[in-house]
C-alpha positions in Angstrom: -15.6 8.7 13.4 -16.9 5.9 11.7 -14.8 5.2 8.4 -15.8 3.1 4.7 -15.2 -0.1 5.9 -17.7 0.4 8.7 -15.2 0.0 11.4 -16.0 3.4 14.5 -12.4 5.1 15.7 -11.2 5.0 19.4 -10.3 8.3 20.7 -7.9 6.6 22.8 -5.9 5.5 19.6 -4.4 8.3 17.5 -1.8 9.4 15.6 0.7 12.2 17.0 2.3 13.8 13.9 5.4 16.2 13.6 6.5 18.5 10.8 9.6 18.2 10.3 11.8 21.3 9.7 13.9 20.0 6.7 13.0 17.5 4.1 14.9 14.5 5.5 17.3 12.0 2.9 14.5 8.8 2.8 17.8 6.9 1.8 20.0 8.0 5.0 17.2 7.0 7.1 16.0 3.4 5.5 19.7 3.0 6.3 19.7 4.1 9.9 16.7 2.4 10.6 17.6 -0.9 13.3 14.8 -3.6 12.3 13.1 -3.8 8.6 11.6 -1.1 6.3 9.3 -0.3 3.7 10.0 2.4 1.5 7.6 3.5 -1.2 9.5 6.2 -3.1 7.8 8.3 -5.3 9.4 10.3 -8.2 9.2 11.7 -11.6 11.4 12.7 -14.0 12.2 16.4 -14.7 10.2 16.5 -18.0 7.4 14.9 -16.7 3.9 16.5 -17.8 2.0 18.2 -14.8 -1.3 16.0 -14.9 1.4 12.7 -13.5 2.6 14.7 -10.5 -0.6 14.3 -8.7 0.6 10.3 -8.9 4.1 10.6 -7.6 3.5 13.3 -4.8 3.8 11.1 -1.5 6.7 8.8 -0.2 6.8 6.7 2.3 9.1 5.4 4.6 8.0 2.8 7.2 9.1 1.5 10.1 8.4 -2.1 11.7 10.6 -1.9 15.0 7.9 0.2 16.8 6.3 -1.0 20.2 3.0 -1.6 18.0 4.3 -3.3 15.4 2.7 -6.8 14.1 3.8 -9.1 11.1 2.0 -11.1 8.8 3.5 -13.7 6.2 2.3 -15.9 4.5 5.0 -19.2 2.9 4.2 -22.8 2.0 0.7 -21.9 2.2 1.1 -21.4 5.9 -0.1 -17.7 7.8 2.8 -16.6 10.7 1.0 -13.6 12.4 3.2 -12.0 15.2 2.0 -9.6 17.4 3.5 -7.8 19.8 1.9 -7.2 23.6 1.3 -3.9 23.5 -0.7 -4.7 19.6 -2.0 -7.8 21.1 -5.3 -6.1 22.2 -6.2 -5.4 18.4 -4.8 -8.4 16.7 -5.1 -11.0 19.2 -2.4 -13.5 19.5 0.4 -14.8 17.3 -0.8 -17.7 15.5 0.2 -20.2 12.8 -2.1 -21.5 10.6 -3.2 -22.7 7.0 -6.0 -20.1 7.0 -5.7 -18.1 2.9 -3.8 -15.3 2.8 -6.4 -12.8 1.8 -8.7 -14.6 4.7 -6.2 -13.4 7.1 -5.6 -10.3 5.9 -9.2 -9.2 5.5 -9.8 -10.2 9.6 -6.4 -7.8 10.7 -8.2 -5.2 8.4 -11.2 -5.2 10.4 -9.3 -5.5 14.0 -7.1 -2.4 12.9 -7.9 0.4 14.8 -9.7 2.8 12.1 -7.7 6.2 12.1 -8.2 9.5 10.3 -5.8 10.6 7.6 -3.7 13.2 9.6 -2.0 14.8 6.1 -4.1 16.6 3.6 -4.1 14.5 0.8 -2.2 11.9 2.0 -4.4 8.7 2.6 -1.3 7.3 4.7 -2.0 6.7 7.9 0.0 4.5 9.3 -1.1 0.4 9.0 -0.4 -2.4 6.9 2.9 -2.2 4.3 4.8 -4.9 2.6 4.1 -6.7 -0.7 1.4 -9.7 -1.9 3.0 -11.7 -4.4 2.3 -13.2 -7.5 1.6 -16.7 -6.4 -1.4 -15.5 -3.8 -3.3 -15.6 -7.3 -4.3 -19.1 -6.3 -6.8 -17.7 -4.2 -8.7 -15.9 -7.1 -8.6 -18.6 -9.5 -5.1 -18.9 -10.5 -2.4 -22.1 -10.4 -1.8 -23.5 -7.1 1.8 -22.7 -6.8 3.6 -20.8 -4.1 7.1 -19.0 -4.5 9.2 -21.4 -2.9 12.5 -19.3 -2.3 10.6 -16.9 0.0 7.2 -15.8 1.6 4.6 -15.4 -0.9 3.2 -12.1 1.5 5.0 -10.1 3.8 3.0 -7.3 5.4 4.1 -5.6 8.2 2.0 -2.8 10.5 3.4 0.2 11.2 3.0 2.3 14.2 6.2 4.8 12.6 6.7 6.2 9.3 8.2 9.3 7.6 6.4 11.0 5.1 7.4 13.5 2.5 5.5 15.5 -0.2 7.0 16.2 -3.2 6.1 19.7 -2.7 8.6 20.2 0.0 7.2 19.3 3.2 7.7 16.1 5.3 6.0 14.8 8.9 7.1 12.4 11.2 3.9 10.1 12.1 3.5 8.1 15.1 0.7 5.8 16.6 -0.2 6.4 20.5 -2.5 4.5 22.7 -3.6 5.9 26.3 -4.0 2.2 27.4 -0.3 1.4 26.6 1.3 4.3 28.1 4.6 2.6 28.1 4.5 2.4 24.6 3.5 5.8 23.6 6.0 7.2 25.5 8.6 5.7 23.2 7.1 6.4 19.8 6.6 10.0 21.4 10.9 9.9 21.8 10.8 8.5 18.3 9.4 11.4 17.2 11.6 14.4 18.8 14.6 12.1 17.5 13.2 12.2 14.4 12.4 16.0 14.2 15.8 17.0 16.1 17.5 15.4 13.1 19.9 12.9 15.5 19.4 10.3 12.6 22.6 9.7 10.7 24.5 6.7 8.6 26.2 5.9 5.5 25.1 5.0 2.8 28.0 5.2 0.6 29.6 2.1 1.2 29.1 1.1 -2.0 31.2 3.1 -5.1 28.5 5.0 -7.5 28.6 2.1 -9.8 29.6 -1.7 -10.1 31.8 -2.6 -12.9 30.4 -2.6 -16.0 30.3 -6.2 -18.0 28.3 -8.3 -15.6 25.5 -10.7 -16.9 22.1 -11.6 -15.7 21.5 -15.1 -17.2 18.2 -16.0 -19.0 16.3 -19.2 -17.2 15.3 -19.9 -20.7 17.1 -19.2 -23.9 15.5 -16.6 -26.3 14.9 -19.7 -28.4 12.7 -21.4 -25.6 10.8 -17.8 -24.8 10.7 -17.2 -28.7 9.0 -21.0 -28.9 7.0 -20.1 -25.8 5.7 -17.3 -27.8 4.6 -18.8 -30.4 2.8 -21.7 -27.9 0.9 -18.6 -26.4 -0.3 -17.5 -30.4 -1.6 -21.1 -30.7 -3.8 -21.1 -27.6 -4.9 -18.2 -28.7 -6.2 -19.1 -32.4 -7.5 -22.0 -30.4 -10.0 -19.5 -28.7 -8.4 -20.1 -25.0 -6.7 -16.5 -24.3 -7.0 -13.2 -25.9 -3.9 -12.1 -24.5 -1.1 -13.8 -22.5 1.4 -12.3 -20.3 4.4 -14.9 -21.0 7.3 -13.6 -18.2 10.9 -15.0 -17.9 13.5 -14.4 -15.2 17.3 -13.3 -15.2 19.8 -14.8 -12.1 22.3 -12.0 -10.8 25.6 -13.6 -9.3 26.4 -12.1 -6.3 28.4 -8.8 -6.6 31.9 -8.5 -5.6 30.6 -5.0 -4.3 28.0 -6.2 -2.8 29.5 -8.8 -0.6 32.3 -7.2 0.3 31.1 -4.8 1.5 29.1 -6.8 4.3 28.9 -6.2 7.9 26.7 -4.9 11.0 24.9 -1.8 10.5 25.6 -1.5 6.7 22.8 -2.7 3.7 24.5 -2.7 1.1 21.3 -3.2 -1.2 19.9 -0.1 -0.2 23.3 1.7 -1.3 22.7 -0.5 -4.9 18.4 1.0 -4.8 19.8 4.7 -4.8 22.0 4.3 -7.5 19.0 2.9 -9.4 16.6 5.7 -8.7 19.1 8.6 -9.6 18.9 6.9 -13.1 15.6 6.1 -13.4 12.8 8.3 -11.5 9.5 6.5 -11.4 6.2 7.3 -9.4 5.6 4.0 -7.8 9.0 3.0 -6.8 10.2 0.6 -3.8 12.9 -0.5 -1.5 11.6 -3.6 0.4 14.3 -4.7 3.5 11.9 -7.7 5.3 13.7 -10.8 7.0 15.6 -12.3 4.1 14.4 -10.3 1.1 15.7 -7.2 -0.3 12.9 -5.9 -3.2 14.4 -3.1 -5.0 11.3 -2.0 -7.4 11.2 0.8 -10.1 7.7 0.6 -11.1 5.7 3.3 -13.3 2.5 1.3 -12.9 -0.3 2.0 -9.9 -2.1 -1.6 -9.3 -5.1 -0.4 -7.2 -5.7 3.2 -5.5 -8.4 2.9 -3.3 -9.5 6.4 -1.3 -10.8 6.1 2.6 -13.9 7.5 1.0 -14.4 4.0 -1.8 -13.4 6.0 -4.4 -11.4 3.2 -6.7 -8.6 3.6 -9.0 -6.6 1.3 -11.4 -3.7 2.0 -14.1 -2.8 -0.3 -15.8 0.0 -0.5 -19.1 0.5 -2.1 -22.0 3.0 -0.8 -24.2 7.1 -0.1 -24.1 8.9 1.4 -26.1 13.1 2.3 -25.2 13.4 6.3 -25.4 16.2 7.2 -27.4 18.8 9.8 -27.5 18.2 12.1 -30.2 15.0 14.2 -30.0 13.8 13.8 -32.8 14.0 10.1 -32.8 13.0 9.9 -29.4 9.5 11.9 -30.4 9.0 9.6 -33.3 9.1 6.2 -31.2 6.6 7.8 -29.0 4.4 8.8 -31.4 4.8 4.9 -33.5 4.1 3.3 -29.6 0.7 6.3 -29.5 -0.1 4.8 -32.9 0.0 1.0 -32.5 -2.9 -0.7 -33.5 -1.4 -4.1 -31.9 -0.1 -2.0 -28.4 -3.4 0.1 -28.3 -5.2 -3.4 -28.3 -3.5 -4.9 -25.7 -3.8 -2.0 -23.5 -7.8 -2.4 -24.5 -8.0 -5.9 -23.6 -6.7 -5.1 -19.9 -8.9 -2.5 -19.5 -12.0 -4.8 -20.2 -10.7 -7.0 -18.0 -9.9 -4.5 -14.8 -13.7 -3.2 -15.8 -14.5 -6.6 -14.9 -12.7 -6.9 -12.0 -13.7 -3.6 -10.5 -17.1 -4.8 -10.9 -17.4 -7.9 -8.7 -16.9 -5.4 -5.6 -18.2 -1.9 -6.8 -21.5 0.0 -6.6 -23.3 -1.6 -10.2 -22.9 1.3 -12.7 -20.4 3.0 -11.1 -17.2 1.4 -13.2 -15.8 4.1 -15.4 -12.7 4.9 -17.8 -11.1 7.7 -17.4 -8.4 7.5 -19.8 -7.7 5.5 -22.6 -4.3 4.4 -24.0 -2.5 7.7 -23.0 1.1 7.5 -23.8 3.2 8.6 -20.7 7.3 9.4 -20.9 9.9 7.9 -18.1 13.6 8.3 -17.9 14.1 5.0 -20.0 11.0 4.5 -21.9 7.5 5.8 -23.3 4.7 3.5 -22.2 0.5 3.7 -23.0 -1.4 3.8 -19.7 -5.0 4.2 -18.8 -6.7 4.9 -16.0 -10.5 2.6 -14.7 -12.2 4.2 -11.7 -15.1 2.7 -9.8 -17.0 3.4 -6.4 -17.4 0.7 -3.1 -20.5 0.4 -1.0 -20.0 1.6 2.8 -18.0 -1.2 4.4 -16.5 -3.0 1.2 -13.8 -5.1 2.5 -10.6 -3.8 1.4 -8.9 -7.1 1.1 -12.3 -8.7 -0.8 -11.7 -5.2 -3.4 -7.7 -6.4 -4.0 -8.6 -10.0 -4.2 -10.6 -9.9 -6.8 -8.6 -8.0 -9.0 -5.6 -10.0 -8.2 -3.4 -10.6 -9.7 -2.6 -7.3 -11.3 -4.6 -7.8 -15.0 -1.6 -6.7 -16.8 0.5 -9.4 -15.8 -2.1 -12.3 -16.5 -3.3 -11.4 -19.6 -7.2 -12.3 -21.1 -9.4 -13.6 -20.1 -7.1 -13.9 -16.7 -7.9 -17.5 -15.5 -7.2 -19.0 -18.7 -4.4 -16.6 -19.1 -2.8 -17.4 -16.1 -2.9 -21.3 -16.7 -1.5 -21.1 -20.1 1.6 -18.6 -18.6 1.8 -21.3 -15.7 2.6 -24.0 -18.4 5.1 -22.5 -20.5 6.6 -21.0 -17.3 7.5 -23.7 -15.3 7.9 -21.5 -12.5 6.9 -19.2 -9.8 7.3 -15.3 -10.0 6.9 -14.7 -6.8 7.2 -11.3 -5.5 7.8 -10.3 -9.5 3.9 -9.9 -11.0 2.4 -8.9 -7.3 2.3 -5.8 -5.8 4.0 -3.4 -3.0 2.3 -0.6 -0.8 0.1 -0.3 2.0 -3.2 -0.8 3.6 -3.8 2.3 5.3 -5.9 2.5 9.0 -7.8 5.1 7.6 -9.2 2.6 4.6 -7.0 3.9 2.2 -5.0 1.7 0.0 -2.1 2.4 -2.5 -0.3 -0.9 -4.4 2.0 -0.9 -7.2 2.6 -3.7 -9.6 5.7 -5.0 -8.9 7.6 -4.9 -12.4 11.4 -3.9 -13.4 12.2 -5.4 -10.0 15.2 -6.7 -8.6 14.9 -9.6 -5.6 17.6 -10.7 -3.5 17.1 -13.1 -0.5 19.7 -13.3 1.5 21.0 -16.2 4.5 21.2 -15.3 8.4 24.7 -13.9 7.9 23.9 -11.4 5.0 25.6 -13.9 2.1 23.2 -13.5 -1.0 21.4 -16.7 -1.7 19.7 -15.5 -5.2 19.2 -12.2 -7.2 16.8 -12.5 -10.1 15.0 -9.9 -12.4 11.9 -10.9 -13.9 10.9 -9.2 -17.1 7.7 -10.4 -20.1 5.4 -9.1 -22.0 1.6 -9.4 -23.3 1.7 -12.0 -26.3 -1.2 -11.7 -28.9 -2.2 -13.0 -32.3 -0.3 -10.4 -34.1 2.8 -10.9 -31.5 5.7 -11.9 -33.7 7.9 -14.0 -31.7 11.3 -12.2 -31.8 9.7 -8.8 -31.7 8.6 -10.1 -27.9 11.9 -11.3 -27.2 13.0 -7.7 -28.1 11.0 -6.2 -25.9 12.1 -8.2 -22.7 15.5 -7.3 -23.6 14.4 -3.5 -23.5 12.3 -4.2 -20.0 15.8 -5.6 -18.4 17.5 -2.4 -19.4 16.4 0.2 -16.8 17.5 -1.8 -14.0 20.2 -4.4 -14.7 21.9 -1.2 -16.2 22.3 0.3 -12.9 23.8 -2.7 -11.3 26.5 -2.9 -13.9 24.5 -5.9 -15.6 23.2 -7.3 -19.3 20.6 -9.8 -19.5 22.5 -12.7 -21.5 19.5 -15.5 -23.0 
């Protein structure tokens, strides 16, 4: 089979797939799971309209202690690429180097084995999963910064992974070779263990909710954002910036729960992740445990959907408004967020910009909108949301595609270079993983990031002791921004998340 990316499959090299009988708990394994894991967790809310479940059908859980595995990170501007033997053939050997990110990830594209999509609909198929993060912008044209308290990238390929339709149905997917024997043979065993069931663990260790009154401190005051706002309105009556997307972060001190509740075989950041998604179902959600970080992610927002067959997708938002309680007041905020002249601009200005973007890769003429400033309902707020499609020539690099569209336009703001400087500025500090993306880069040429937004990040030392937890949350500043309006709306971005962990953001 030869695949999009011009890359020809080796019948030696497949996948060996399992239905399994029951629709396994994602959360029970993640927690069973003995090396690191990528969980993309799809979900919507119950009152969800029909035309978003196509979005939030497929989860993924993904393994990175398999035979096959390889790693790729890239800190301090630095690439580590580990291999292991029996990957070796495909991704040579381990390396360190100062090669870019996106170089590097562009040549393990091309050296993984191309593999057909062994679920319907599914463009999983096993490969690379992790997250990019914000700082990797430096290599499309943005500040040359890098995120300093962890990797800036952190991709891992995966030779195991669960995956689960919505639907009902869930398949156990494993990678064989017939020239590692050795190897096969034990992701083979994976897979009966797997489909037996003999997978178990706790993962209530951790009481349904921390104790209310905690705060997640500002970096800044609201004073200093509000000022930082207004900063971004005068760039942009100078003519430097449309829009801006000024961000902030909020620390997290370590949780009593959390820490006591330490110990070998136990994580209890994933227990503190399931508490969060029962509150808050989103389509593009994440639980991230790699090396130090735990990336607990509630996203609604798709960055890039790219099909093995070059079809392109991106959806971005611009627009929040907190749902409320009563009905009827509830209805009216989402109709005054569908109504915004100042909200329906932003999300307008993004669009022309991921037009743009799409563009420097696609087939000429074939960049598209599909929807325009469509208002879509979550468990904790309404937000406006469109939808740019595009098409790839036959062997578009997959890496090139998500390189030049990074980072995710709306989180940089208009036009995005200039954007990104002037956030840089006011700033005064990384985002890292906050502002990138999470998901995978699928064997088959399939590709599925999210923007990583209403995230938590927690890096923790060798023994387990949390070194930092922050939150980042911001907003798209324009000329008709008023200051504490945008302040307001950070506030309402912390809510969905520091809520869960028994937190308030405090400026």
């Amino acid at each position: 089979m030869d695949d999009r990316r011009g890359l020809t499959a080796d019948p030696a090299v497949r996948i060996e797939v399992r239905a399994l009988p029951t629709v396994p708990d994602l959360g029970v394994l993640s927690a069973a799971a003995h090396g690191d894991v990528v969980w993309l967790d799809s979900s919507l809310p119950s009152d969800a309209p029909e035309s978003a479940h196509a979005r939030a059908r497929w989860s993924v859980l993904a393994l990175t202690d398999g035979p096959f595995a390889a790693r790729f990170r890239h800190e301090g501007r630095r690439a580590d690429v580990t291999v292991s033997p029996s990957s070796h053939r495909w991704f040579g050997p381990s390396r360190h180097d100062d090669t870019p990110a996106f170089a590097v990830l562009d040549d393990l594209l091309g050296r993984t084995p191309a593999l057909p999509e062994p679920i319907a609909g599914c463009g999983f198929a096993l490969g690379w999963v992790g997250f990019l993060g914000y700082e990797l912008g430096r290599e499309s044209g943005g500040v040359d910064r890098t995120a300093g308290g962890h990797a800036d990238a952190d991709l891992r390929f995966t030779d195991r992974a669960v995956v689960v339709d919505a639907g009902g149905a869930a398949w156990a997917l494993a990678l064989v070779a017939d020239t590692e024997p050795a190897a096969s043979a034990a992701n083979r065993a994976w897979l009966e263990t797997v489909t037996s069931g003999r997978t178990s663990a706790d993962v209530d260790d951790v009481p349904p909710r921390l104790p209310a009154g905690g705060a997640a401190t500002g970096r800044v005051t609201r004073a200093v954002y509000e000022t930082a706002v207004d900063a971004c309105r005068a760039e942009i009556r100078d003519g430097n910036a449309f829009q801006v997307c000024l961000t902030t972060a909020f620390g997290l001190a370590p949780a009593d729960g959390l820490e006591a509740r330490r110990g070998p075989g136990t994580d209890p950041h994933l227990s503190e992740y399931l508490r969060l998604r029962a509150a808050d179902p989103v389509p593009f959600g994440a639980y991230l445990r790699l090396g130090p970080l735990r990336v607990a992610s509630r996203s609604p927002e798709r960055f890039l959907r790219i099909e093995a067959t070059g079809e392109v997708s991106a959806e971005p938002i611009k627009g929040t408004r907190r749902r409320r309680a009563d009905p009827g007041e509830d209805a009216a905020v989402r109709a005054e967020l569908a109504a915004s002249v100042k909200d329906r601009a932003e999300n307008v200005m993004i669009v022309d910009l991921l037009r743009n973007d799409l563009l420097r890769t696609a087939v000429p003429g074939s960049v598209h909108v599909d929807r325009l400033c469509d208002v879509e309902t979550y468990a904790s707020v309404h937000q406006m949301v469109s939808t740019i499609g595009a098409v790839l020539p036959d062997g578009a690099s997959r890496a090139a595609v998500v390189r030049a569209a990074f980072p995710p336009g709306s989180m940089t703001g208009a036009p995005k270079i200039s954007a990104m400087a002037i956030a840089d500025r006011l700033e005064g500090a990384p985002r890292g993983v906050y502002s990138g993306v999470i998901g995978y880069f699928s064997a088959s040429g399939a590709v599925d990031l999210s923007v990583a937004i209403r995230t938590l990040v927690t890096v923790v030392d060798d023994a387990g002791s949390v070194r930092s937890r922050t939150f980042g949350a911001g907003g798209a500043v324009t000329w008709s921004s008023v200051a504490a309006d945008e302040a307001d709306e950070v506030e309402t971005k912390t809510r969905s998340v520091l809520s869960g962990v028994g937190a308030v953001a405090r400026w």
